[in-house]
C-alpha positions, 0 to 999 in steps of 0.5 A: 374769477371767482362766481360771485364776483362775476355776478357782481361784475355783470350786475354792475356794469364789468366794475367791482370794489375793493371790498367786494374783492376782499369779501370773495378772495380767502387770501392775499394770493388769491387777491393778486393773481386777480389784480396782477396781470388777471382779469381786474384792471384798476379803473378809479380809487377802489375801484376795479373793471375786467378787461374787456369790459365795455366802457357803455354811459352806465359802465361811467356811471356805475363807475363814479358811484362806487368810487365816490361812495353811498352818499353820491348821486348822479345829477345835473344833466346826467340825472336829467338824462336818466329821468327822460326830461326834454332836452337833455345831454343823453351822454352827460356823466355828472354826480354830486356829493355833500361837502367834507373830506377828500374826494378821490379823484375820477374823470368825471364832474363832480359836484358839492353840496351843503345838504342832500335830503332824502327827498331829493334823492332817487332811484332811477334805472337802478342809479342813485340820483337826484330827484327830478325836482332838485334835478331842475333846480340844480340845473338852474343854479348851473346856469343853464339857457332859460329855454333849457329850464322851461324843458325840464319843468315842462316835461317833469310836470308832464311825467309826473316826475314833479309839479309846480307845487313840489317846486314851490315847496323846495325853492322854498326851503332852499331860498335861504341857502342863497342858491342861485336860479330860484327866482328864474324857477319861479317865473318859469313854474307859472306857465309850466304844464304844456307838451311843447313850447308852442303850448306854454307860449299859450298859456302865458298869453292866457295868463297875461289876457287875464283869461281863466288858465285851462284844465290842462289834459293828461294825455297827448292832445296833438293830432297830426293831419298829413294829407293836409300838411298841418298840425293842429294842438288841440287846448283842452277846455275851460270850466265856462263855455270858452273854446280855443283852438290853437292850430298851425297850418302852412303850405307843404313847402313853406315855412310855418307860422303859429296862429293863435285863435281864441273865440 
């Protein structure tokens, strides 16, 4: 095989296209002595691997890019995956495409959609895919469990990958599209921010005592004391003089339960 096209190859996952061979092949003959019986085996539409290949999550995702062209992107769960929210389907292979002509077909989920901005659009890992802002939001509109959406807006904000503002600003302009799950975004966006559910669930009850919300830190905020067997989560601190102390502590052999203490 020709040297080009096993970097190719090897860069891509053991997958190449059928214009990357056409680029590397001076003549018909040489195409098929690759194709017939050589070292390419037909994987999808346009699509070819070399035998032996290992079939890895990247080798799929690799895969349903090159078939489903430069305008496809890994999304939903997969694109969640890739951008390390919380929660997510670690072997999940989703894509989306924008809507108009004839898709080939692959053995993956593919999704469609009116409109794919380049806002919404990254590189994560080397893979095309979705922001983790649209990511979110799509997941919403999949109709995901509710604590699955607060995971990955929690953990999105916590990675910088997006915040309630970005949020905010997107919801808005798809509003109008009809798109389904925005007003669960909206709900769940107010408390966003924590490092785990038992912090969101902390600052809700902030929120509805109508006590200012707290400055909110950037690193890990949790210590572990095992010679005690309790886990205390320290809340950072308000501008006024106000100190809370969230903490849970439990007998080793006993089940825990949270305690709230605010003074």
């Amino acid at each position: 095989m020709d040297s080009t096209l096993e970097r190719l190859a090897e860069i891509q996952h053991g997958l190449v296209t059928n214009r990357q061979i056409d680029d590397c092949c001076a003549t018909r003959w040489e195409r098929r002595r690759l194709i017939d019986g050589g070292p390419l085996l037909k994987a999808a539409p346009g699509v070819y691997r070399v035998r032996g290949a290992p079939a890895t999550h990247e080798h799929h995702l690799v895969l349903g890019l090159l078939a489903l062209g430069n305008e496809s992107v890994v999304s939903y769960e997969a694109a969640a995956a890739l951008h390390r929210l919380d929660r997510s389907d670690r072997t999940a292979v989703e894509f989306t495409v924008v809507r108009g002509g004839r898709q080939p077909m692959i053995p993956f989920q593919v999704h469609t959609t009116k409109w794919l901005p380049p806002i919404d659009r990254v590189s994560s890992d080397g893979f095309r895919a979705t922001s983790a802002t649209r990511t979110i939001i799509d997941l919403a509109h999949a109709r995901r469990p509710r604590q699955r959406i607060e995971a990955a807006i929690d953990s999105a904000v916590r990675l910088g990958l997006s915040s309630p503002t970005v949020l905010a600003h997107r919801l808005e302009t798809l509003r109008g599209s009809g798109r389904w799950g925005c007003r669960l975004i909206e709900d769940l966006v107010v408390d966003s921010g924590g490092h785990s559910p038992l912090e969101r669930r902390f600052l809700r009850i902030v929120r509805e005592a109508g006590i200012p919300r707290p400055r909110l830190r950037s690193s890990t905020v949790t210590e572990v004391d095992l010679s005690h067997g309790s886990t205390s989560c320290l809340a950072p601190t308000w501008s006024s003089k106000s100190v809370v102390n969230m903490a849970i502590r439990a007998p080793r052999n006993a089940a825990r339960t949270p305690s709230v203490e605010v003074s």
